[in-house]
TORVEXKE-935292 format. One record per residue (C-alpha): chain; residue in one letter; x, y, z; residue number from 1. Coordinates in Angstrom, 1 decimal, always signed. Each point is the difference from the previous one (the first is absolute). Layout:
unit code u v w pos
A A X Y Z NUM
...
***
This chain:
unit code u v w pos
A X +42.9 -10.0 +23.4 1
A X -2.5 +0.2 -2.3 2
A X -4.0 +1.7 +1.0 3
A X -2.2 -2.3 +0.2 4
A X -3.3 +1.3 -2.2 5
A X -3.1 +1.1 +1.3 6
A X -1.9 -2.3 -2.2 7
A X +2.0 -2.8 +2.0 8
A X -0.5 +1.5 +3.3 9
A X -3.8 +0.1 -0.8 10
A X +0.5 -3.8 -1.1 11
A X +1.1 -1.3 +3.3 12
A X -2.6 +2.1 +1.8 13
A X -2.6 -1.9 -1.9 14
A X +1.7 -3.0 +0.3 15
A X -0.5 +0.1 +4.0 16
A X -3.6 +1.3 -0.1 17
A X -0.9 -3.1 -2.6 18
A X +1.7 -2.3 +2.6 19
A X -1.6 +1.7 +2.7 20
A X -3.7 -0.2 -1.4 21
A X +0.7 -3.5 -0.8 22
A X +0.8 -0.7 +3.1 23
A X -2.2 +1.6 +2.3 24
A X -2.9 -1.0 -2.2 25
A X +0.8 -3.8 +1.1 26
A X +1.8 +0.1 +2.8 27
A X -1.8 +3.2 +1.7 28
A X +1.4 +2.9 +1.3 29
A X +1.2 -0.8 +3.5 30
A X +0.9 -3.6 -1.2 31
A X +3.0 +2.2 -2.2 32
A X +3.0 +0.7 +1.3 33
A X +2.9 +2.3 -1.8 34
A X +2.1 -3.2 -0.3 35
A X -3.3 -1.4 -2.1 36
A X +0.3 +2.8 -2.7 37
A X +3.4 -0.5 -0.2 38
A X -0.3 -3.6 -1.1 39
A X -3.2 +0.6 -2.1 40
A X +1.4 +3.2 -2.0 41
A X +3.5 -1.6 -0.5 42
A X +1.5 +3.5 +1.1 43
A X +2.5 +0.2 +3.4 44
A X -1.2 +2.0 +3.3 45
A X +2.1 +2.8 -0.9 46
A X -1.4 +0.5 -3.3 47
A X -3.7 +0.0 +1.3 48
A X +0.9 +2.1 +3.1 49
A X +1.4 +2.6 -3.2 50
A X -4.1 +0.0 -0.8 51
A X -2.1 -0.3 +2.8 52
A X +0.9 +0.0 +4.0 53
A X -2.3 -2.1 +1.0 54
A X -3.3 -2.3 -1.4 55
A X -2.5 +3.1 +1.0 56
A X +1.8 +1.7 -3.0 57
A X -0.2 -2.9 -2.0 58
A X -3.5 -0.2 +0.7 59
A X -0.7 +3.8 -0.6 60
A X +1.9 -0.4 -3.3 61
A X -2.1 -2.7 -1.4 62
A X -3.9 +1.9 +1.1 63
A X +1.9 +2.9 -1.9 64
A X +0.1 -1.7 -2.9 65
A X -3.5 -1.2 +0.1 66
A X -1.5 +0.3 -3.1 67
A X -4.4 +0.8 -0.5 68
A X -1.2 -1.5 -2.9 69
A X -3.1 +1.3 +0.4 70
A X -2.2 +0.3 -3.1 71
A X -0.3 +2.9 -2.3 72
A X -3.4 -0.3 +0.6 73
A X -2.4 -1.8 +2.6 74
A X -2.6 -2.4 -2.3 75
A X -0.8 -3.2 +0.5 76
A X +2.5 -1.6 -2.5 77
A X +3.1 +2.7 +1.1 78
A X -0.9 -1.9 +4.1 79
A X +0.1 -3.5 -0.7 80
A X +3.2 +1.1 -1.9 81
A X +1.6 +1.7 +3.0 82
A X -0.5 -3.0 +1.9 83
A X +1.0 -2.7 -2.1 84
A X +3.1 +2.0 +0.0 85
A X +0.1 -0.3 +4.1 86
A X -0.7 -3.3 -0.7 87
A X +2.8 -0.7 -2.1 88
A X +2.2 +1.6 +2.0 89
A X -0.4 -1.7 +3.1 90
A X +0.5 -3.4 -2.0 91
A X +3.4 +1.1 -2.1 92
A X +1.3 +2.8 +2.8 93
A X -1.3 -1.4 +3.1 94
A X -1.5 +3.8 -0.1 95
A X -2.6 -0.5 +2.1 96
A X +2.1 -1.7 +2.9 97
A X +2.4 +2.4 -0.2 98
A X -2.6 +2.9 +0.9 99
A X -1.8 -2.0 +2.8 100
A X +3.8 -0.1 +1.5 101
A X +0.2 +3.9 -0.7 102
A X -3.1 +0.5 +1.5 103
A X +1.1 -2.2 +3.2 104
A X +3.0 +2.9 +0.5 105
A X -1.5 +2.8 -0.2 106
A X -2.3 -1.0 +2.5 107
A X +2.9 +0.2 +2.5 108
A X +2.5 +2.4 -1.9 109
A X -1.1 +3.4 +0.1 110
A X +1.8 +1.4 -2.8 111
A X -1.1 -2.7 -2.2 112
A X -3.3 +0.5 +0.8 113
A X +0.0 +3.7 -1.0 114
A X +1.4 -1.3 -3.3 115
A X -2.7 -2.7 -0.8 116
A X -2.6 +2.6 +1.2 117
A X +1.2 +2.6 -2.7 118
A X -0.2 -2.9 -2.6 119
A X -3.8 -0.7 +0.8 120
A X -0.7 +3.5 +0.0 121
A X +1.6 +0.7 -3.2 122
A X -1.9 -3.4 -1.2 123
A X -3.4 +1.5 +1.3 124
A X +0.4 +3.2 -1.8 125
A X +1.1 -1.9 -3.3 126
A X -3.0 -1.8 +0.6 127
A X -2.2 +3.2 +0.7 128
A X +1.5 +1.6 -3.5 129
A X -1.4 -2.6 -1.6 130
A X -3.7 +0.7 +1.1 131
A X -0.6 +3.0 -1.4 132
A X -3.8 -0.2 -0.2 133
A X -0.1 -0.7 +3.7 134
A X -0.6 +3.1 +2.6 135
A X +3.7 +0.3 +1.7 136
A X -1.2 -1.4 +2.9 137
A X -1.6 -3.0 -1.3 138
A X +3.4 -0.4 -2.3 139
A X +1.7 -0.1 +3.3 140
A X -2.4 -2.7 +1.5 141
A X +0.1 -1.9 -2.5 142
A X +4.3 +0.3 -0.6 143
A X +0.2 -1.5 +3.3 144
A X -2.4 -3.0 -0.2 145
A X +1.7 -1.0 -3.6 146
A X +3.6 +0.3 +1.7 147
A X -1.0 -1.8 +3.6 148
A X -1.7 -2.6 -2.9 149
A X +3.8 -0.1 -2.1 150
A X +1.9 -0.1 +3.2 151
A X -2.6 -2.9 +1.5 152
A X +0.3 -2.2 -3.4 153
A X +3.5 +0.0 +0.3 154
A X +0.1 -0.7 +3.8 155
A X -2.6 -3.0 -1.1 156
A X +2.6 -0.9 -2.4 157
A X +3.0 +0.1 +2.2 158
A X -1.8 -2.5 +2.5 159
A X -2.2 -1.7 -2.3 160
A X +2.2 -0.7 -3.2 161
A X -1.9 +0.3 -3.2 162
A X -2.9 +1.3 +0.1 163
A X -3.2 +1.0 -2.9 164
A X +0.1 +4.0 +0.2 165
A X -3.7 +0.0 -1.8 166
A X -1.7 +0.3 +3.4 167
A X +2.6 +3.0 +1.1 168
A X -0.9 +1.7 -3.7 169
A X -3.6 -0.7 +0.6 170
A X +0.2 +2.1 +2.9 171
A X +2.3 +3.1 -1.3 172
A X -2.5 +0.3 -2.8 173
A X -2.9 +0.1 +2.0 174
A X +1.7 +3.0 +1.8 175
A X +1.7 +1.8 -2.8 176
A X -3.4 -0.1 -2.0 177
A X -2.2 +1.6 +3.0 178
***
């Protein structure tokens, strides 16, 4: 019998987390049973329980492949950017949705929470790198206010639907430029 590839084995992996993120993102987490990402990523049970025992993994393997598209550099213009892009994603990915369900788990899955709390604090200190004029503790002060500001705009967004980022960059200029 002939090996399957890695490149197809990496295929199908993807395959599941794009159903998965799909899913959860409009049906919710808990509202997402097994027998739902079988149907959404067109794959059998066996050939997602080859991947991923369980949705916790599934979840875990979707924050790991969060991606920061954080600015090269904090100005005014590089801001309203970075948010236009959250923006955008929450309209074409249901992004925004998707975290807010994220963020719902790891308030009761301790393992998940240790994951999302490594991803804000790598997000702060990519944040703080990019202050270099500010005294390391301001930097950190401020990394924390601009990511509790992201995280709150996409929260906003995931509840509210679309919504003008210009007061959100108003604000996360105002702090980067003190």
């Amino acid at each position: 019998m002939p090996r399957v590839s890695q490149a197809h084995l990496d295929a199908r992996r993807q395959q599941i987390i794009d159903a998965a993120r799909a899913r959860f993102a409009t049906h919710g987490f808990a509202r997402t049973s097994m027998t739902d990402l079988v149907a959404a990523s067109g794959l059998s049970v066996g050939a997602i329980y080859r991947y991923f025992t369980s949705k916790d993994e599934i979840v875990a393997a979707i924050c790991e492949q969060g991606t920061q598209a954080l600015p090269a550099e904090l100005t005014a213009a590089s801001i309203k950017e970075f948010l236009e892009h959250i923006r955008t994603m929450a309209r074409e990915e249901d992004h925004a949705r998707l975290v807010a369900q994220i963020y719902a788990e790891a308030a009761v899955s301790p393992a998940l929470a240790a994951l999302v709390q490594r991803q804000l604090e790598d997000l702060r200190q990519a944040v703080v790198a990019l202050l270099p004029r500010h005294a390391p503790a301001e930097a950190a002060r401020v990394a924390e206010t601009f990511v509790a500001l992201c995280h709150g705009y996409t929260q906003q967004l995931a509840v509210r639907g679309d919504l003008d980022p210009a007061p959100f960059a108003a604000a996360l200029i105002a702090i980067t430029a003190s």
